[in-house]
N, C-alpha and C positions, 0 to 999 in steps of 0.2 A: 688134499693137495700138499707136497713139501715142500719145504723153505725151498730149494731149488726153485722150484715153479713159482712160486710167491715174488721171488727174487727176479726173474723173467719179467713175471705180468709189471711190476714195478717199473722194472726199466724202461719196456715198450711204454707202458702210459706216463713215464717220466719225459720221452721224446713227445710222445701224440699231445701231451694237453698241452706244454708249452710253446710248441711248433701253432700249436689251434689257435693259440690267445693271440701269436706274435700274429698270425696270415690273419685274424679278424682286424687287428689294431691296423696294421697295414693297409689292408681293403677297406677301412672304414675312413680311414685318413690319406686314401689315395698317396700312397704309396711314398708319402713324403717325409725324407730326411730330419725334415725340421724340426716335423711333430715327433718323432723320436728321441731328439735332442732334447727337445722341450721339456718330455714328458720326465725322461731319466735328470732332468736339474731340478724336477722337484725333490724338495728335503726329505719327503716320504721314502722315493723313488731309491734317493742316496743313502738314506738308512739301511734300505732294504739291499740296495746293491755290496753296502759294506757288511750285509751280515751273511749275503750268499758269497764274499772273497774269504771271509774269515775260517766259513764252514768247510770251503771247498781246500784252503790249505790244512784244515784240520784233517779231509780226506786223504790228501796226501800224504801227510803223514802217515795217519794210520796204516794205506797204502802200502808203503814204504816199508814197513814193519813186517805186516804180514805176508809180504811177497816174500821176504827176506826169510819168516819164521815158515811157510809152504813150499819155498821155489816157485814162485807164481812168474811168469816171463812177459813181457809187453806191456809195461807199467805204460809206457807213452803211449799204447792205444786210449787207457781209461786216460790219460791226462787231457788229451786230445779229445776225445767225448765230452771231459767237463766242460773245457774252454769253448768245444765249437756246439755244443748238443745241451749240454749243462749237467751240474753235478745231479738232478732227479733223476737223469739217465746214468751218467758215470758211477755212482756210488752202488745202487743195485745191481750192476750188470758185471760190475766188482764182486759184488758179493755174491751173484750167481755163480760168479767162474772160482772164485776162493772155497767153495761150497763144494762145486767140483773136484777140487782138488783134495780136499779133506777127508772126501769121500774114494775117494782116488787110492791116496796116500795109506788110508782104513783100510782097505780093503788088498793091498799087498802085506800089509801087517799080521792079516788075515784076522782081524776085528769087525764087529760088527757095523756095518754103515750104519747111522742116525738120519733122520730123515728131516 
C-alpha cells in the first residue's frame, strides 16, 4: 500500500470513528444539549479541546506553506473539513492530495514518482 492510500484510509477513519463516538454519546444521552455542554466544561474535556485548536492552527500553517511550496488550490476545503469534520480527517486528506501533487509535479519533471 502507498502513502497515498495510507493517507486515504486515515482520513476516511479520521471522519468514521469521531462521527461514531459523537452518534453514541448523543444516542446514549438522548440527544441533549446539555449533556454536551456538560461534558466539554469538564477540565479534561478543556485540555483536550485546547490541544486539538493548537494542533489544528499548527495544520494550518503548515498548510499554508506547502500549498504555497506545490500550488495546492482549495486551502478552504481542508479548513472547512477541520472545523466542520475535524482535523483527523482534514490533515490526512491534506496529505493525500499534497502527495498527489508531488507525484504530479515528478512526474512532468520526468522523475521517478516515490511511493
Amino acid at each position: 500500500m502507498n502513502s497515498r492510500t495510507h493517507y486515504l484510509v486515515l482520513a476516511i477513519l479520521g471522519t468514521l470513528l469521531p462521527y461514531g463516538l459523537w452518534a453514541h454519546f448523543l444516542v446514549t444521552n438522548d440527544f441533549s444539549v446539555s449533556a454536551v455542554v456538560e461534558t466539554l466544561m469538564n477540565p479534561l474535556a478543556l485540555a483536550l479541546l485546547a490541544e486539538l485548536v493548537v494542533a489544528s492552527v499548527v495544520f494550518w500553517i503548515y498548510m499554508a506553506r506547502q500549498a504555497a511550496k506545490y500550488d495546492i488550490p482549495h486551502l478552504w476545503m481542508f479548513i472547512t473539513l477541520n472545523i466542520v469534520v475535524g482535523l483527523s480527517c482534514a490533515w490526512p486528506l491534506f496529505m493525500y492530495v499534497r502527495r498527489g501533487r508531488i507525484n504530479t509535479l515528478m512526474a512532468i519533471q520526468g522523475l521517478k514518482v516515490s511511493v
